[in-house]
C-alpha positions as CSV (number, residue, x, y, z in Angstrom):
1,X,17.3,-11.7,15.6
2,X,20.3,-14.4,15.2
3,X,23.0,-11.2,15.8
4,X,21.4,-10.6,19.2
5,X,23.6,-13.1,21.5
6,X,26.7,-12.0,19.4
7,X,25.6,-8.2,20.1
8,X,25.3,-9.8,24.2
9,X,28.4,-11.4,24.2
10,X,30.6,-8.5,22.7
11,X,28.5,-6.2,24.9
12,X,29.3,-7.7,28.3
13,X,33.2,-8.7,26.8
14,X,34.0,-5.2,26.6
15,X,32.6,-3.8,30.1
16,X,35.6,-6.0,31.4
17,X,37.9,-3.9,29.5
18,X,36.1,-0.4,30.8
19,X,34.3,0.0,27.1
20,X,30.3,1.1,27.2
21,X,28.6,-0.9,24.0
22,X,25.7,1.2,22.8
23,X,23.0,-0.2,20.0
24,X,20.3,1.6,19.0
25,X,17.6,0.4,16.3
26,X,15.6,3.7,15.1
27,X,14.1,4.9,12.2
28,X,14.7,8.3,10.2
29,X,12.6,10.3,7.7
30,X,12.8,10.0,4.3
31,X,13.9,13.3,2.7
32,X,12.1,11.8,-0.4
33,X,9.3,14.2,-1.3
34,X,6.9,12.4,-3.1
35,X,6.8,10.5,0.5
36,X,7.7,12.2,3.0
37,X,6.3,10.1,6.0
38,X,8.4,6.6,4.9
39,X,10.8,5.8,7.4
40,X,14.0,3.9,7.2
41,X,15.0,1.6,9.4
42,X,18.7,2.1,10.9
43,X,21.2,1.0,13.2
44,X,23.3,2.9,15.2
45,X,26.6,0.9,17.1
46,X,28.6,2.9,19.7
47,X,31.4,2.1,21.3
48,X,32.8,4.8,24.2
49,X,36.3,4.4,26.4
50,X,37.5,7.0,27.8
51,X,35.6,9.8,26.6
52,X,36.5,8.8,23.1
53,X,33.5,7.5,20.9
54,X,34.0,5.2,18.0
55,X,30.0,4.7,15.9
56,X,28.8,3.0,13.2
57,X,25.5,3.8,11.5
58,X,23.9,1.6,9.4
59,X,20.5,2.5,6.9
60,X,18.2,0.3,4.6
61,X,17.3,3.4,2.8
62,X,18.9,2.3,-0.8
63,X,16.4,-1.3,0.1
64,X,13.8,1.1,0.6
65,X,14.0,3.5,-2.3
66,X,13.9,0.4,-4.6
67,X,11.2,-1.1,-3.1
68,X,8.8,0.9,0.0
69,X,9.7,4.4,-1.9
70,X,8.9,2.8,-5.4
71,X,5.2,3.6,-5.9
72,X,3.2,1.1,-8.6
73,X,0.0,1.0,-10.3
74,X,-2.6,-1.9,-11.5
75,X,-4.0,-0.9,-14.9
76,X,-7.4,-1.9,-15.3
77,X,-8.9,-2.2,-18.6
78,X,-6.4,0.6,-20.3
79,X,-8.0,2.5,-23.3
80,X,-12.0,0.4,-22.7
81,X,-14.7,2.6,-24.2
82,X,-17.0,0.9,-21.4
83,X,-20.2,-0.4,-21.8
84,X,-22.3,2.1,-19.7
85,X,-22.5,4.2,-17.4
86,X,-23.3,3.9,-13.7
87,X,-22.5,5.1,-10.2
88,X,-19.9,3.1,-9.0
89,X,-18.2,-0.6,-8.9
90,X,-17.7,-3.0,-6.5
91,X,-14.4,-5.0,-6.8
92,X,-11.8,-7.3,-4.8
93,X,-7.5,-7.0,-4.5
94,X,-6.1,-10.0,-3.5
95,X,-2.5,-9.9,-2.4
96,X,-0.7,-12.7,-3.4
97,X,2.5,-12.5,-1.8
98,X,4.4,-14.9,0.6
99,X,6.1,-11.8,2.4
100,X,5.2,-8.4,1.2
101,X,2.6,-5.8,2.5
102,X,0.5,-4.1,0.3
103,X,0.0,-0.2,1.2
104,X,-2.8,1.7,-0.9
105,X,-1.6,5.1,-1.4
106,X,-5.2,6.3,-2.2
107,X,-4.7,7.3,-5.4
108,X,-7.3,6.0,-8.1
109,X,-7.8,7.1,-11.9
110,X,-11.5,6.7,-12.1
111,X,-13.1,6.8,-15.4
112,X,-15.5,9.8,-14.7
113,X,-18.1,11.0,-17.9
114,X,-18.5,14.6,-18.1
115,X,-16.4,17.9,-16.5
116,X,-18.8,18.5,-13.1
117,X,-17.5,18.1,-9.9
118,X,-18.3,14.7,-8.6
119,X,-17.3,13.1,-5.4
120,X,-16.7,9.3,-4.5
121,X,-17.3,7.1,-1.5
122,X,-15.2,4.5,-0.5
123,X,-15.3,1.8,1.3
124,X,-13.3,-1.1,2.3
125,X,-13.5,-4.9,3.5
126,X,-11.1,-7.5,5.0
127,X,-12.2,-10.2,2.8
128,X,-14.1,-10.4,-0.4
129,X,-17.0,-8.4,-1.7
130,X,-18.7,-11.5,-3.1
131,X,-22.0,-11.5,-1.4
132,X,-21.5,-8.7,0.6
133,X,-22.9,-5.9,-1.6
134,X,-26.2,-5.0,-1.3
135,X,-29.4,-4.7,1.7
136,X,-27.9,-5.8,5.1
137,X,-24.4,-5.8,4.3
138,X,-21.9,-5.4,7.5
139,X,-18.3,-4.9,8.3
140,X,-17.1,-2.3,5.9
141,X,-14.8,0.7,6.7
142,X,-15.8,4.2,5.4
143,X,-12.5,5.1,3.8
144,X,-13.4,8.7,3.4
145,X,-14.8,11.0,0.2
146,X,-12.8,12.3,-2.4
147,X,-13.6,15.1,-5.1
148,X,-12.2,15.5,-8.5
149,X,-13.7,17.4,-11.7
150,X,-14.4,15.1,-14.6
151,X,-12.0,14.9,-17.2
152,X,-14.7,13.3,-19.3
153,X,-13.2,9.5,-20.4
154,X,-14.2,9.6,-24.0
155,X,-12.8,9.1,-27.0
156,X,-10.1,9.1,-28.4
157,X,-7.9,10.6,-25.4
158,X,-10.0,8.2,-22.7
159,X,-9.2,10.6,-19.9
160,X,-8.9,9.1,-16.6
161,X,-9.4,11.5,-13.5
162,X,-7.2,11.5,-10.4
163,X,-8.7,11.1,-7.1
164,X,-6.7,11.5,-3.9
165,X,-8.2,9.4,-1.3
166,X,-6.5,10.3,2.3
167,X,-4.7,7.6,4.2
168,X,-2.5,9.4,6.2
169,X,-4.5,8.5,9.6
170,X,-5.9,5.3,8.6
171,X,-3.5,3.3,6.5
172,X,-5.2,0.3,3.7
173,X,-2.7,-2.5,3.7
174,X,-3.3,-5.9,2.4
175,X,-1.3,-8.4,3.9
176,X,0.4,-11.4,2.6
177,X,-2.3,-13.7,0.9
178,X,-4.9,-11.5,2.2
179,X,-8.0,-10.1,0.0
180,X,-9.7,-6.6,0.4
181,X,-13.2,-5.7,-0.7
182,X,-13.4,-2.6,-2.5
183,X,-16.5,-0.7,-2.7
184,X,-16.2,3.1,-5.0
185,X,-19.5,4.7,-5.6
186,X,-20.7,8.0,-6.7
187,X,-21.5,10.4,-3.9
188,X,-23.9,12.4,-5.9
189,X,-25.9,9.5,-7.0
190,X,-25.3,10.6,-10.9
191,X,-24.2,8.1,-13.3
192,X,-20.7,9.7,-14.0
193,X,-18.9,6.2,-13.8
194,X,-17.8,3.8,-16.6
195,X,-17.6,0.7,-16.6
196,X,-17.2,-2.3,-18.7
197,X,-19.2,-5.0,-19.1
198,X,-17.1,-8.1,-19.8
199,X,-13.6,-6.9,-20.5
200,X,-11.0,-8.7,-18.1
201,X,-12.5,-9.7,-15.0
202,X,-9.1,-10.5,-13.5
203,X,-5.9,-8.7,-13.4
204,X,-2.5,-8.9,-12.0
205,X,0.7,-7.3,-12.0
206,X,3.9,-8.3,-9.8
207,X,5.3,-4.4,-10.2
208,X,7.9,-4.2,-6.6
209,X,6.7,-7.4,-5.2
210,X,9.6,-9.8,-3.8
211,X,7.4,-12.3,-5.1
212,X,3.8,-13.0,-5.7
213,X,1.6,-9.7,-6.7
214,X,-1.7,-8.0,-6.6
215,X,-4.6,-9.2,-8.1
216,X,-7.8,-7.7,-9.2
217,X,-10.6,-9.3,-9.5
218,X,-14.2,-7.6,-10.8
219,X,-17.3,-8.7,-9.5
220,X,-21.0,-5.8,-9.8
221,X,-21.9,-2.4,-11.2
222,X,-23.6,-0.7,-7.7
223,X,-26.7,1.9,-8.2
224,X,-28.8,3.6,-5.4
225,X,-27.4,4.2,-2.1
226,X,-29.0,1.8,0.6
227,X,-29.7,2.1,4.8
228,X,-26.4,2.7,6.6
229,X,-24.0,1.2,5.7
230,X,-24.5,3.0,2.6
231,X,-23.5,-0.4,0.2
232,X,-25.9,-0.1,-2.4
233,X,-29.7,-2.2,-2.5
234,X,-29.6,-1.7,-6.0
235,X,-27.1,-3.5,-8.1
236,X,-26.2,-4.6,-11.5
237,X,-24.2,-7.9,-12.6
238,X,-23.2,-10.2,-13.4
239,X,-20.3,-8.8,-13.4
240,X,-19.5,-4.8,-14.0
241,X,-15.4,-4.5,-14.6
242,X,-13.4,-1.4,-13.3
243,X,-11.6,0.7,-15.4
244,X,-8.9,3.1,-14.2
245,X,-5.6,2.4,-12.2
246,X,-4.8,2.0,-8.4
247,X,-1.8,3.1,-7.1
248,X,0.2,1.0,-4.0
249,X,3.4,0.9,-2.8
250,X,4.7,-2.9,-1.2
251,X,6.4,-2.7,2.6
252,X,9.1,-4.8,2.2
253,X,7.9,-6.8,5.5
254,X,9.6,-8.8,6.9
255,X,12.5,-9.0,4.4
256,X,13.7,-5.5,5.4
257,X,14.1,-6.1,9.2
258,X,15.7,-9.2,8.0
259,X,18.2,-7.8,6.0
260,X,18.7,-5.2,9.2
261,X,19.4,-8.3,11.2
262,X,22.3,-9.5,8.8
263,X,23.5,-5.4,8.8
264,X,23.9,-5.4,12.4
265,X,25.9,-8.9,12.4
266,X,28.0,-7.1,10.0
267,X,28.0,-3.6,11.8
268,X,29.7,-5.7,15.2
269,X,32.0,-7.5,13.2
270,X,33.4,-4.5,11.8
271,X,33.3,-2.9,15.5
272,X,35.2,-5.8,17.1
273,X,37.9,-5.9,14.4
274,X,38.2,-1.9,14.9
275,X,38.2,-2.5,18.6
276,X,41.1,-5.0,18.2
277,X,43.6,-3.1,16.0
């Protein structure tokens, strides 16, 4: 950080004068309660002589309500009656971003056929799915189950059901230029899923993003579970598009610890012009 040796200097100019310079970099909880675990970065400047204490606290927290706090979907296929129906899709996300993270909040809208209780399996790959569906597949993450009862996506109202995938101990982030394979199948093995054969194969919104976006990009329909891991022998192209929405939210990284670096340039000059009056 640039401010550091001006933080040093100020620092080691006041202990000649009997004044303790104290900085602190730490992070406080959101009070925001549709995300309660985002933190916000913050910088605390204290200056002590003679028992008297002069601070100054400064917060990123209006950055990061705009942007980290800021939850967006990708819309995939809005309103498609589908072609068919089958157990599940295999797909990629491409980040296309010079600068932002992308953080999956695990919340999908899957396009499920019928009002049962059906659970889905997914699964997750640093790099693309292309090729790597099907017998003898390797390094893919088990992303945890999640069940919903069917809303049953017909017409007209196309009903999309929410699925809350947990994250909380094992976070999916896509980082800048990065791809991730996504694989969402059926847990029950019943053909509750549809999808749409054809429809767009590539999608991309730039909803939060500094710059760049995310990307989706469709690739096979998946049937029968496979050996461990459980990727699906049986699958059906060429190429089986999702329908539904993902929801994300982009960590402003690192533009956020750079605009903390220009706070705290701004936090000691304020300190050294208090100091002097």
């Amino acid at each position: 950080m640039r401010c550091i040796p001006a933080y040093i200097s100020l620092r080691n100019s006041l202990r000649k004068r009997g004044v303790s310079l104290d900085l602190k970099i730490f992070h406080s909880t959101s009070d925001n309660r549709k995300y309660p675990s985002i933190l916000h970065p913050c910088i605390k400047i204290q200056i002590i002589q003679n028992n008297m204490k002069l601070s100054c606290i400064l917060t990123l927290a209006s950055c990061l309500i705009t942007t980290a706090l800021s939850a967006a979907v990708i819309v995939i296929n809005p309103g498609s009656t589908g072609s068919s129906n089958e157990r599940g899709v295999a797909f990629d996300l491409t980040n296309t971003s010079t600068v932002d993270v992308v953080k999956l909040t695990g919340v999908m809208n899957l396009p499920i056929i019928g009002t049962a209780s059906e659970a889905f399996n997914l699964w997750t790959r640093d790099g693309t799915v292309v090729g790597n569906v099907g017998a003898g597949a390797t390094n893919w993450t088990d992303r945890g189950l999640a069940t919903a009862t069917g809303l049953n996506y017909t017409s007209p109202s196309f009903l999309l059901t929410p699925y809350q995938f947990d994250y909380s101990t094992n976070e999916v982030l896509i980082q800048p230029g990065a791809t991730l394979g996504i694989w969402l199948k059926d847990a029950n093995q019943t053909a509750s899923f549809r999808y749409v054969s054809g429809g767009s194969g590539t999608v991309s919104t730039s909803d939060g993003f500094n710059n760049g976006g995310i990307t989706y990009t469709g690739y096979i329909g998946l049937g029968t579970n496979g050996a461990s891991p459980i990727v699906a022998n049986s699958t059906f192209g060429p190429t089986r598009n999702f329908i539904g929405t993902i929801e994300y939210t982009v960590v402003p990284e690192p533009a956020v610890y750079a605009a903390m670096a220009s706070l705290l340039a701004v936090g000691l000059a304020v300190l050294r012009k208090r100091i002097q009056e």
